[in-house]
Structure formats: C-alpha cells, structure tokens
C-alpha positions as CSV (number, residue, x, y, z in Angstrom):
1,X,0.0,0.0,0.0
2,X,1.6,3.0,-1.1
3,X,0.9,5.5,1.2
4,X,2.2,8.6,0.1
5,X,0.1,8.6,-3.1
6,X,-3.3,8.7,-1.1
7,X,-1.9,11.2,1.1
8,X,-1.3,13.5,-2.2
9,X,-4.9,12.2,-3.3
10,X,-6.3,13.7,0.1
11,X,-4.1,16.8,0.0
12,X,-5.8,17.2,-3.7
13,X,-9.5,16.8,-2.7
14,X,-8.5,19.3,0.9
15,X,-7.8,21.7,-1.6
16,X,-10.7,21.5,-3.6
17,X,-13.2,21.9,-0.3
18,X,-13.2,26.1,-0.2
19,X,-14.1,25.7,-3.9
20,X,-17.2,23.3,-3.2
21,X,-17.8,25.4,-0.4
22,X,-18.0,28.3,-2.6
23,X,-20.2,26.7,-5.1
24,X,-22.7,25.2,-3.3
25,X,-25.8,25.5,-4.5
26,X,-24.4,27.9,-6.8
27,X,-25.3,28.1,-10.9
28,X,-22.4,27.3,-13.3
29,X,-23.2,27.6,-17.4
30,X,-20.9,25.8,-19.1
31,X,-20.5,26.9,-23.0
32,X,-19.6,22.9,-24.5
33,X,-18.0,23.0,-28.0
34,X,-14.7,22.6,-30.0
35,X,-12.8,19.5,-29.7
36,X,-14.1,18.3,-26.7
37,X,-17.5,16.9,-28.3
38,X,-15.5,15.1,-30.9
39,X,-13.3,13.4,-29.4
40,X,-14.4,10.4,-27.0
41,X,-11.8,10.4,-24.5
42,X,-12.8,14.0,-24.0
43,X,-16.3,13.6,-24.2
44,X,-16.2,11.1,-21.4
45,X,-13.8,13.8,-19.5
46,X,-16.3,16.4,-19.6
47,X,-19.3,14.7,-18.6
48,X,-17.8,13.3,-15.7
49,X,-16.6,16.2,-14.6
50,X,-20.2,17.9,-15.3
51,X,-21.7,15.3,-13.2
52,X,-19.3,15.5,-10.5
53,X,-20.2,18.9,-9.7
54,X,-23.9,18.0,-9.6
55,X,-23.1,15.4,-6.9
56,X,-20.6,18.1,-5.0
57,X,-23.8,20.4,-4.7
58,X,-23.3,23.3,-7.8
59,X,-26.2,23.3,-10.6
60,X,-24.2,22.7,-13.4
61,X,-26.0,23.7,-17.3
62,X,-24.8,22.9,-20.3
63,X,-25.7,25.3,-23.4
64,X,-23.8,23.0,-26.3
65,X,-22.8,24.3,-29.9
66,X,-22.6,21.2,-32.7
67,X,-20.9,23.7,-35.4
68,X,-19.1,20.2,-37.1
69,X,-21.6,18.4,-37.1
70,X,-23.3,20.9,-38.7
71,X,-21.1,21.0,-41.2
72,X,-21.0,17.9,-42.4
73,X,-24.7,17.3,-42.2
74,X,-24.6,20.4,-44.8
75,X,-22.0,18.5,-46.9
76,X,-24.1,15.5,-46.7
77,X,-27.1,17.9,-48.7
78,X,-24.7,19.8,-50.5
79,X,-25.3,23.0,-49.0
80,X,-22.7,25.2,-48.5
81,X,-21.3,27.1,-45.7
82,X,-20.5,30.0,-45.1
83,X,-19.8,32.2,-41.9
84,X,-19.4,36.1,-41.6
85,X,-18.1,37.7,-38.8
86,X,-17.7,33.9,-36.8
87,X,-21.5,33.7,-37.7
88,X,-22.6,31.0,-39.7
89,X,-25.4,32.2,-42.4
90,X,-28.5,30.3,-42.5
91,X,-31.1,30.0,-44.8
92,X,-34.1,27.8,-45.1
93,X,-32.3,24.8,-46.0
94,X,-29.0,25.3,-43.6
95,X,-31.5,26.4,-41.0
96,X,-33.6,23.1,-41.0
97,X,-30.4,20.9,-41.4
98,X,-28.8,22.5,-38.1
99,X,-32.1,22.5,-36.2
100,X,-32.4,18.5,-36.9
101,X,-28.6,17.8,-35.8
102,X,-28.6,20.4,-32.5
103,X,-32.1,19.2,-31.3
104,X,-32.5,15.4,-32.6
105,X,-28.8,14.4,-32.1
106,X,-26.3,16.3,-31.0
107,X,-28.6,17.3,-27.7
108,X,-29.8,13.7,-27.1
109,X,-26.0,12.6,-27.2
110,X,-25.0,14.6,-24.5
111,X,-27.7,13.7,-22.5
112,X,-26.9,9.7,-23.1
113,X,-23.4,10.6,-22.0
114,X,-24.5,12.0,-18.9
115,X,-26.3,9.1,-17.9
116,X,-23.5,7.0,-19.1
117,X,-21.5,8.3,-15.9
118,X,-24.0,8.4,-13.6
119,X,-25.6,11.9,-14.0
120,X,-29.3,12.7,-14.8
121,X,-30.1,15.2,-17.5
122,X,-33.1,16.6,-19.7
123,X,-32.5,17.6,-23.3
124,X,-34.1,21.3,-24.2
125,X,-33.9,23.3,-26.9
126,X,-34.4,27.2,-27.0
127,X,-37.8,26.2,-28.1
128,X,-39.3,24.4,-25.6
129,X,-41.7,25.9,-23.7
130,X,-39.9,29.7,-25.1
131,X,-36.6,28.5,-23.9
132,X,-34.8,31.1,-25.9
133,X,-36.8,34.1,-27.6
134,X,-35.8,35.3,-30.4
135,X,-35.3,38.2,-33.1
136,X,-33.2,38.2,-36.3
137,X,-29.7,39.1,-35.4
138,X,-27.6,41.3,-38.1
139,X,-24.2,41.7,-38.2
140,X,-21.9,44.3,-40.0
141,X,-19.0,44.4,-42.2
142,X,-17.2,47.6,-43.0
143,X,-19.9,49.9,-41.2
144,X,-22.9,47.9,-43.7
145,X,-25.7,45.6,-41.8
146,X,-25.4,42.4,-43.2
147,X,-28.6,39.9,-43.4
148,X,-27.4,36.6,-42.0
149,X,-30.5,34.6,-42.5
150,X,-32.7,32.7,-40.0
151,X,-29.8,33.5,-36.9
152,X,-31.2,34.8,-33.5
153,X,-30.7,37.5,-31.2
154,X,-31.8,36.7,-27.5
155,X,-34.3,38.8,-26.1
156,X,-35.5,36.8,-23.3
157,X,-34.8,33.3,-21.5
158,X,-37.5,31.2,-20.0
159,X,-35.4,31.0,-16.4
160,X,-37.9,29.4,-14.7
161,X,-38.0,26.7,-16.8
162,X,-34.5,26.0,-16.7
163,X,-34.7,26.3,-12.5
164,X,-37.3,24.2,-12.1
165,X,-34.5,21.5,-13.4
166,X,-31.8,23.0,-12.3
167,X,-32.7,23.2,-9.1
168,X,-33.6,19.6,-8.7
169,X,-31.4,15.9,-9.6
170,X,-31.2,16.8,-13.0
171,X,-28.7,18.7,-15.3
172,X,-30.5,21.0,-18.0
173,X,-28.9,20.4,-21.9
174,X,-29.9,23.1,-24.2
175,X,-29.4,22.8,-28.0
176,X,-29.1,26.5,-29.4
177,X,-32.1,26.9,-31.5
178,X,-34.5,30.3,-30.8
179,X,-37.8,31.2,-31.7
180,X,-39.6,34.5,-32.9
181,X,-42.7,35.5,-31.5
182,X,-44.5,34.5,-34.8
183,X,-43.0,31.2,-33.9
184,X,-40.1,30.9,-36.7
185,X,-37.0,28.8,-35.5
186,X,-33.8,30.8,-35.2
187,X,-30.6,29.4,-35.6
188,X,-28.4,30.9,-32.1
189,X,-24.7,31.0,-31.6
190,X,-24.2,28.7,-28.9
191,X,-21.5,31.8,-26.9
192,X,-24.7,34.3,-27.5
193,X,-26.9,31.7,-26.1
194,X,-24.6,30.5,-23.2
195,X,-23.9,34.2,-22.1
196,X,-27.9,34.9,-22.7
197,X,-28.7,31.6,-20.1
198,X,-26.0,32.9,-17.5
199,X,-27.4,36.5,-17.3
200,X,-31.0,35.2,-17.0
201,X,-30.4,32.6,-14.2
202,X,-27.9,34.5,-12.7
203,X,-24.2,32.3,-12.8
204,X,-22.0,32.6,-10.6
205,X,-19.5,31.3,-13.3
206,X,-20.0,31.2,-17.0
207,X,-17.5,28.6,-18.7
208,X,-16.5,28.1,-22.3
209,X,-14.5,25.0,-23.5
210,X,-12.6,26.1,-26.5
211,X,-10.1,24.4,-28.8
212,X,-7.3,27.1,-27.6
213,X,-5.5,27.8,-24.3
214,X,-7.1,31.5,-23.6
215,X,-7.2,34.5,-24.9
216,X,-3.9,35.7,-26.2
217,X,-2.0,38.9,-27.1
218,X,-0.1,39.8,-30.0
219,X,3.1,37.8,-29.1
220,X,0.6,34.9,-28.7
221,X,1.1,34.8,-24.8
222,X,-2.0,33.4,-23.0
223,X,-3.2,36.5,-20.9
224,X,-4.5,35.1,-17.3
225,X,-6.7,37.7,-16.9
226,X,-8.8,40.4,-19.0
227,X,-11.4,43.2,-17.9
228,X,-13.9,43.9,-19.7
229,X,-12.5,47.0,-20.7
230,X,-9.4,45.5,-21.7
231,X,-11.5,42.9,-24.3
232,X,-12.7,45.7,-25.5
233,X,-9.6,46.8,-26.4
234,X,-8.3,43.8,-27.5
235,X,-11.3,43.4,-30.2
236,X,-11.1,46.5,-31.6
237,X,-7.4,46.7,-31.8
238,X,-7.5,43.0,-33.8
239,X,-5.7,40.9,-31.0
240,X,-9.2,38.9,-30.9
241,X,-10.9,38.6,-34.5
242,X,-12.6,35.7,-36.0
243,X,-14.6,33.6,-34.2
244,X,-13.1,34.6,-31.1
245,X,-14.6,38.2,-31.5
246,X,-18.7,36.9,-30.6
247,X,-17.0,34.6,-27.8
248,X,-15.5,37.8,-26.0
249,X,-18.3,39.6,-26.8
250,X,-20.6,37.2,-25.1
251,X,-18.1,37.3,-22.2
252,X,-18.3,40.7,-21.9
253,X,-22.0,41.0,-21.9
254,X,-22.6,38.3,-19.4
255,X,-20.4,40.4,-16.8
256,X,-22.1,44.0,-17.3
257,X,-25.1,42.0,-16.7
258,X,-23.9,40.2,-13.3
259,X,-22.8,37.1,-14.0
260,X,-19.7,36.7,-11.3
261,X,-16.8,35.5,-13.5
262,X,-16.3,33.9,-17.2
263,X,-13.6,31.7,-18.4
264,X,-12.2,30.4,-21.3
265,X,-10.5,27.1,-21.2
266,X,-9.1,24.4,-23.2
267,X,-11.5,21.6,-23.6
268,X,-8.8,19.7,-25.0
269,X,-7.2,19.2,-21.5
270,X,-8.7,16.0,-19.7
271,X,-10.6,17.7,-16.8
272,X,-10.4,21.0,-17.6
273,X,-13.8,22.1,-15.8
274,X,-12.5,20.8,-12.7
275,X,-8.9,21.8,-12.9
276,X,-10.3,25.5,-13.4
277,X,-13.1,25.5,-10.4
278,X,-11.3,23.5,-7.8
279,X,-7.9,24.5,-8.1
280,X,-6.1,27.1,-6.5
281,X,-3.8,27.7,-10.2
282,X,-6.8,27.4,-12.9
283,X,-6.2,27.6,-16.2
284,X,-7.3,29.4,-19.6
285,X,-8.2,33.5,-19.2
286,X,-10.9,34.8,-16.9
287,X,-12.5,38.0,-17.6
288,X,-13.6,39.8,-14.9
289,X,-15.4,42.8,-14.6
C-alpha cells in the first residue's frame, strides 16, 4: 500500500473543499463545444466532470454548440457554408439541417453521455416551452448591416423553466435553436446563447471550452486575466478577431449584466472544468469585470 500517493490524493480533494464550499448550490453555465465533443476520450472527460459537480452540490447547465456536425450534415445535402463575422449564415435549408442535428442528435447525445457516468439530464432546446426568444440578429461588415439569415438574437430566457430542473437531480442540456414570437425557429450562436442563459439565471460562473489555451495577445502569450475594458480593447485593436470576437463579446456581456466570473478554457485538457473550479492555479483567461 503505497501510502504517500493517497496522502497526495487527500491533500488534492483538501484543496478542492473552499471551492465546493464556494459553489454550493451555486449556478455554473458551461459553453460545451470545440474538440471536446468530438473526441471520445474528451467527451467522457467532460461529462464526468459535469456530473461531478452536480453530486458536489453546484447546478451545473450545459448550453452545447454542434458547429461540425453541422457541417458535415450540410456537406451531406450539398449546402454550402458560409460564416461572416464567426456567424454562420442560415437559410431555409442550412436552417432546417442545423435544427435537426442540435435538437434530434447532437442534444440527445450529450444527454446519453451524462447518464453513461451516472448523472441525470433533460435535453431542451431554445424552443421548448420559449426556452430562448428570439429576433433576427444582423451583423456588420465595414460599417454595412449584413442579413445573415434565419440567426437569433436573444431577447428573453424562459429561467424558470430552466430552474425548475436546475434546481432539482437533474442537469439542463440546451441545443441553441430560438424562436420568434411568430414562432419561426432561429438558428443561435451557442456563446450568444450560453452568455444569454448565464445573465438570466444569474451564474456565478460562465465557462467556455474552447479548442485554444485562452485568450492571447499579440506575441501569442495566453493572458490570465482580461477586464472587460481591456476585451474591448483587445477586439477592436484586432488581437481577438474571427470567431473569437462573438465569444468575448458574449463574455463581456454576461459580466455588465452580473454574472460573477467567465472563463475560457481548453477543452482539450482531460478535466479541464475541474482543474479551473477546484484549483487554487486554474487555467485558460478569466475575464472579470
């Protein structure tokens, strides 16, 4: 029996107890895309991390993007895609492909996975019961608005819905998808809806998992820590462009509108949800307000 390896085991979880203390009961979003939901290892990471702090006593939620799978479902039809501003543009066709592979498979996946390790979850989309209202969202290039098709702007979030499951044994999986008031299904960038859900049930954390280390400056040095005034900065100066740009945005957003804290990790490191919330270190960029 090798005692000095469950004596660092102890030491580990010792060090984790202010952080469960701290998040008890408390609301964490968590933003799942990139590479983490294509790769099983990963996958199997995540959710058991996920599930973990369900057990610990936080109310973990899950808002999930599905951008490749997207993809390739649109390859399958022959539709092409095409993104402006990180934004992908949907019409009619793009618009029913991506609302059949968020809602009918890569929502019900996540939700097996779950109860694979032992966690209990519901599968939503933004338009059950007015999950996620919607209105068209525009985007601009060069000063113009651009029409981007059937994508959604959040105007409002059905938060008791999402409390009522929350709040109990089970862990709330929302697929991205919007409606109008007129009832026409929007298509909603999965930051944009992950920073709408944080604001509305009031997070004490909001957490993307992202295919990079952090946020990074011009010499390509992860920065640990950003204000929102300095992400500001750092998007109009062009340090953050692409599809990085609506992720800070997001971030930024969720914080003038109280959400404690937001993070952006690398989902590609095994654990990476609890190495960031339990550990003294964390990891990725936090952007504070």
């Amino acid at each position: 029996m090798n005692v000095e390896a469950y004596i660092k085991k102890a030491n580990i979880l010792i060090e984790a107890l202010p952080y469960i203390q701290q998040f008890y009961k408390k609301t964490i979003v968590i933003k799942y895309g990139g590479n983490a939901m294509t790769c099983e290892e990963l996958k199997h990471s995540v959710m058991e991390d996920i599930t973990l702090l369900k057990y610990v006593g936080a109310n973990p939620i899950i808002v999930h993007g599905g951008g490749p799978d997207i993809s390739n479902a649109l390859q399958t039809y022959q539709i092409k895609s095409q993104f402006i501003n990180g934004l992908r543009v949907t019409d009619d066709a793009t618009m029913s492909v991506a609302q059949m592979v968020l809602v009918g498979k890569t929502n019900k996946e996540i939700v097996s996975y779950i109860s694979n390790v032992g966690g209990k979850a519901v599968g939503l989309s933004g338009i059950d019961g007015g999950l996620l209202r919607c209105e068209q969202l525009y985007t601009e290039v060069d000063g113009q608005k651009i029409d981007i098709g059937y994508v959604g702007d959040v105007v409002s979030v059905n938060e008791k819905l999402i409390d009522l499951i929350a709040q109990d044994e089970y862990i709330p999986v929302i697929a991205p998808v919007g409606v109008d008031a007129k009832g026409q299904s929007y298509n909603v960038n999965a930051d944009l809806a992950a920073s709408a859900v944080a604001k509305a049930v009031g997070a004490e954390k909001l957490i993307f998992l992202t295919d990079v280390e952090g946020v990074k400056d011009k010499e390509g040095y992860v920065l640990p820590e950003l204000t929102r005034e300095e992400a500001r900065r750092c998007i109009c100066d062009g340090t953050i462009s692409g599809g990085m740009a609506p992720k800070i945005n997001a971030c930024v957003e969720a914080i003038e509108n109280g959400v404690g804290r937001v993070h952006i990790i690398d989902g590609r490191v095994p654990h990476s949800l609890l190495l960031e919330i339990f550990t003294h270190a964390g990891i990725g960029t936090m952007i504070k307000a």
